[in-house]
C-alpha positions in Angstrom: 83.1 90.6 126.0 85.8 92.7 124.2 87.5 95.1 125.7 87.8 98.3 123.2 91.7 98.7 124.3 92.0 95.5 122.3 90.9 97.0 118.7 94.0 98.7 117.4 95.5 99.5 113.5 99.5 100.0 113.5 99.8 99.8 117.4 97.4 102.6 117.9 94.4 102.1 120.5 90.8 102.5 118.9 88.3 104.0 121.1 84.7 105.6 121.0 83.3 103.5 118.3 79.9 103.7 116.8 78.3 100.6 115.1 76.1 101.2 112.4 73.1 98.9 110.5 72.2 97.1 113.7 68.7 95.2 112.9 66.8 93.6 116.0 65.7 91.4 113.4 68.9 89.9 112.7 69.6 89.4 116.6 72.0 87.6 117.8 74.4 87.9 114.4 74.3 91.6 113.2 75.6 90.6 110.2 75.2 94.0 108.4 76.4 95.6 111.5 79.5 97.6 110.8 81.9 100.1 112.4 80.5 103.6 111.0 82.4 105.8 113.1 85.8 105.7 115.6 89.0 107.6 116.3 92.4 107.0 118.0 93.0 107.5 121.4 94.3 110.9 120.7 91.0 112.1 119.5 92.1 111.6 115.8 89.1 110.2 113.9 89.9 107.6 111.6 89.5 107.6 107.7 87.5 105.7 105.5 90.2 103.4 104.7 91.1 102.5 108.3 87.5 102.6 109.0 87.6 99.6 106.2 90.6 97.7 107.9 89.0 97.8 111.2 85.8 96.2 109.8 87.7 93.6 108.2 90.1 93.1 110.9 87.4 92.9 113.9 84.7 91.6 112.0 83.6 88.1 114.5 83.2 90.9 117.2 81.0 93.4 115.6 78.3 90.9 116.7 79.3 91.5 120.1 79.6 95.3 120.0 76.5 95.6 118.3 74.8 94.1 120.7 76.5 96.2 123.8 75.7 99.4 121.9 72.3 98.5 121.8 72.1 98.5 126.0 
């Protein structure tokens, strides 16, 4: 399981993440399953562009978050 202290961009801790396109259908992978929303710890919401890094950056555990956000 990942932890969500471990998803950072330039040293700064990711938290409250929503994962969007999560289809039952393509359980276990979530392949189209993407980070739609997030922000730092501080509350700041990220852009679209570190919104882009993070997907890119974290993409072998969107499976698993997918999955978590669907319990």
């Amino acid at each position: 399981m990942y932890n969500v202290n471990v998803f950072e961009i330039d040293s700064q801790e990711v938290v409250d993440m929503v994962i969007g396109d999560i289809d039952l259908k393509d359980y276990p992978d979530f392949c189209d399953a993407y980070i739609e929303e997030a922000s730092f710890a501080d509350g700041t919401p990220l852009s679209e562009q570190e919104l882009d890094i993070l997907n890119e950056k974290y993409d072998g555990a969107l499976h698993e978050l997918a999955f978590h956000q669907l319990l």
